[in-house]
N, C-alpha and C positions, 0 to 999 in steps of 0.2 A: 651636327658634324659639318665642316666644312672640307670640302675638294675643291682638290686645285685644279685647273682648268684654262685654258687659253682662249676655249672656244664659246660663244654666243649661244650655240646651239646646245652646249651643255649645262650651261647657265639656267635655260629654259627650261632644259628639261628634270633638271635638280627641283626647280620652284615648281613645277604641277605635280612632281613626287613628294613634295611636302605638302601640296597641295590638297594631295589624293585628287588630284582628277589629271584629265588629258585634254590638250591643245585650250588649256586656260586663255580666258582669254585678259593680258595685265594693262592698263589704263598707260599709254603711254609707249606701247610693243606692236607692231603690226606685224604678223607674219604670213606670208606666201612661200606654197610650195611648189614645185614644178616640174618635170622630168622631163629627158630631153633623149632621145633615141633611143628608148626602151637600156639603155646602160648608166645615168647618171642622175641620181636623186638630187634635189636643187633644194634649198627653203633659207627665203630671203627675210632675213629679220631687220625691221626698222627700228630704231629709238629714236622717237620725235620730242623727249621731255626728260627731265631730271628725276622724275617719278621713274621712270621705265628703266635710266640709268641707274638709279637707286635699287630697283628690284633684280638688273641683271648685270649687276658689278659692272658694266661697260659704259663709255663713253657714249654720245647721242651721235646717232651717225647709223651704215648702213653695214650689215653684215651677214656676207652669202657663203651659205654651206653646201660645198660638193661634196655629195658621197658616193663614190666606185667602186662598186663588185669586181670584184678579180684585176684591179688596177695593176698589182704587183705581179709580176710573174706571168702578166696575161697577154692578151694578141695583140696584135698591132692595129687591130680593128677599132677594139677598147679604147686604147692611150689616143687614138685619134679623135674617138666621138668625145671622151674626156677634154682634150684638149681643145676642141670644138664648142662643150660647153662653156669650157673656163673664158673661151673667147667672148662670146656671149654675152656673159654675164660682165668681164671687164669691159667692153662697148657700153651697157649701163652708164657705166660710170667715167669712162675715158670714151674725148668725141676727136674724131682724127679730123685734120687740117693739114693745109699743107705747108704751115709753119709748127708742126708739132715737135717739141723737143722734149725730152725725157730722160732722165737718168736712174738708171735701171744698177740699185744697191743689192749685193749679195751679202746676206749678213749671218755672222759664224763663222765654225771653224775648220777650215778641212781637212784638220788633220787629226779631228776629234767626228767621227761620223753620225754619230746620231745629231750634230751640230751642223754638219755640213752642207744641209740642202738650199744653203743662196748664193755660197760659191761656186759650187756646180752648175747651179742653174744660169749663173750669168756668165757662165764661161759658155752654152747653149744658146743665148740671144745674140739675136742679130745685132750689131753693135755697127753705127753706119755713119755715128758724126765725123769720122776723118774725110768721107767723102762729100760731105758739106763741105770741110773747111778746103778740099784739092780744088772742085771746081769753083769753091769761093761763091757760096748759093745758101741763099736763105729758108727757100721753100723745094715742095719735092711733090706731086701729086700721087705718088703711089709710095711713098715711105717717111718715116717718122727720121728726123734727128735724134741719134738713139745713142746715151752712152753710157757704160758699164763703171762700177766702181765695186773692188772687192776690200773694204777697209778692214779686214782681220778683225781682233779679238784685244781689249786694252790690255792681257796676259803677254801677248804678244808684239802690241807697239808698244806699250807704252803709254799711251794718247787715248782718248776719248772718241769714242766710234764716233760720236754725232758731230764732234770739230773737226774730225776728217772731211765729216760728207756735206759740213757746210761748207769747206772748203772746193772741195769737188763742185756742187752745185754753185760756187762764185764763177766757179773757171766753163763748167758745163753750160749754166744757164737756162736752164730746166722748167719748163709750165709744170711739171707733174713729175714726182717720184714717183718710182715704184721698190719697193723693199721686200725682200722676199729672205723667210726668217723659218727654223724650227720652232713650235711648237709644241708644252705639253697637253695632254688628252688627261681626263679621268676616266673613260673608255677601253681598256687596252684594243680593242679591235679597230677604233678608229686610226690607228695608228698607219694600218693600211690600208686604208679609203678613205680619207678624207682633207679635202683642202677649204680653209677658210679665206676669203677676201672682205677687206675691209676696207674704208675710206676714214677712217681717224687715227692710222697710224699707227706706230708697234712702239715697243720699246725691245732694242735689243738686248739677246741673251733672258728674253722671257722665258721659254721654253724650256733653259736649262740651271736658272732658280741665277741668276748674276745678272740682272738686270741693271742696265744703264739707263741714261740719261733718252728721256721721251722723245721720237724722232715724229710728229706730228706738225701739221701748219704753222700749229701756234710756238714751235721752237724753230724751227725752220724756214717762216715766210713763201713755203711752197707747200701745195696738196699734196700729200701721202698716201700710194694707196697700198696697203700691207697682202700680202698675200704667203700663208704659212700654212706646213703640213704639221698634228703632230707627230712628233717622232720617238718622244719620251714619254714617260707616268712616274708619278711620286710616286714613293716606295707606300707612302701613308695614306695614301690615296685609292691605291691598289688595293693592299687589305682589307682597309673599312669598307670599302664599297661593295668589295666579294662577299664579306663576310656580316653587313649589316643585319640582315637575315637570321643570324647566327647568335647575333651578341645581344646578352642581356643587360650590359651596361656600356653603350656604343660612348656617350661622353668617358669613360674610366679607360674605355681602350686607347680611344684616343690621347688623353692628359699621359696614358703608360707609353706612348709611341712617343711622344715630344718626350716626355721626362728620360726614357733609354736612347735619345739618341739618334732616332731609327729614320733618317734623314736622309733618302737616297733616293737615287734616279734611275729606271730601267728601261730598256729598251727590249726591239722584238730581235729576236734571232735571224731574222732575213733584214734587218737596217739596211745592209748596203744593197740589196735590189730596190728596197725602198725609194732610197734616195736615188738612186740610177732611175727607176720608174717616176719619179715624181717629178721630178727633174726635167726628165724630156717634157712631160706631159706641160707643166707650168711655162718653160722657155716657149712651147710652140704653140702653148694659148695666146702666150704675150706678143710673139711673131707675128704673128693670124692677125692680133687685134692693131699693132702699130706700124705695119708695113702691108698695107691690103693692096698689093700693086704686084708682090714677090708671091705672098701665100694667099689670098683667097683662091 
């Protein structure tokens, strides 16, 4: 049976379930785990080969998994040391300077919520290039050249999300995207805990089965670094997985799920704190990490 998934970290753990065994180790996957103020589980998965790609449906590149206990609905204590983490772990991979410029993509829909969490979140960052271009300055020692682009949904322009935001990044001028996208899970509880980052990039509207055109380096001529919650689960996905346990003919359920039809997306019944929690959390990791002059 196949599940659908967005995340690296489920990928993995589908292949040591077929496996039968635990923290396999695959010829071409490096994996670290880590935690960080007794509230945020970390586990950084590398793909260094096309072997490793191959074994975890993902591109070669690097992909870190946060998972939060009581992120939703929880203290303010939480959403900081989360956000804290998230910072952290985008240092990795984003090195500040004080030519740094960046354009920071909300991608979805906000007027669809389980869709919504990149419009949100960059309506939440700090967005500082108009004050580059006022005092007519290149550089900054305590903040990034930072600007926001919320390209909607091709439903709703018309237009191709990724010729918007090549467009944006001509007039921007950007070392480094950052994308921030919904996500599905085949987990339903990850749904609220966990945030994936990645450096190979997204394709918008993955999450919610309408995928566009690949917004990574290689279509863009700029680093991508993707960062998405999921928010969603396939309806066929959900099923089989609950009920694999169950079924005596797990391939015949599945062919009966494709052949009725049963093709749909669900969500958790708290979505919109979801996305109100995730949202802070992700904008003030990215704050922390590209203006260390304001927020460290």
């Amino acid at each position: 049976m196949k599940f659908r998934t967005d995340l690296a970290i489920e990928n993995k753990e589908i292949y040591d379930k077929e496996n039968q065994e635990e923290k396999i180790e695959i010829k071409g996957v490096e994996v670290e785990t880590d935690h960080y103020e007794g509230a945020v589980d970390i586990t950084r998965i590398k793909i260094t080969d096309e072997h490793g790609s191959k074994i975890l449906s993902k591109p070669i590149g690097n992909y870190i998994t946060l998972e939060i206990d009581s992120a939703v609905d929880g203290s303010e204590e939480i959403k900081e040391k989360a956000a804290m983490a998230l910072s952290l772990e985008l240092k990795r991979l984003i090195k500040f300077h004080s030519q740094l410029k960046v354009l920071i993509i909300g991608l979805g829909n906000d007027k669809v919520t389980p869709d919504s969490l990149g419009p949100y979140t960059v309506a939440k960052v700090k967005v500082t290039r108009h004050y580059f271009l006022m005092y007519d300055t290149d550089s900054d020692n305590e903040i990034s050249c930072v600007s926001g682009f919320i390209p909607g949904v091709m439903g709703s322009t018309g237009m191709e999300t990724a010729d918007l935001i090549q467009s944006a990044a001509r007039i921007a001028k950007p070392e480094l995207i950052i994308a921030i996208d919904s996500l599905a899970a085949r987990n339903v509880d990850r749904i609220s805990t966990t945030i994936q980052i990645s450096d190979t990039g997204i394709a918008p509207g993955a999450g919610t089965g309408n995928m566009r055109k690949q917004l990574n380096e290689s279509t863009l001529g700029i680093k991508v670094i993707a960062i998405g919650v999921p928010t969603v689960i396939d309806t066929k996905t959900l099923i089989l997985d609950n009920l694999s346990g169950f079924l005596s003919d797990p391939d015949g359920a599945e062919a009966y799920l494709d052949d009725n039809g049963y093709q749909m997306i669900v969500t958790a019944t708290d979505i919109d704190q979801v996305i109100k929690d995730f949202s802070d959390i992700i904008a003030n990791g990215i704050n922390i990490t590209l203006h260390p002059g304001i927020y460290s």
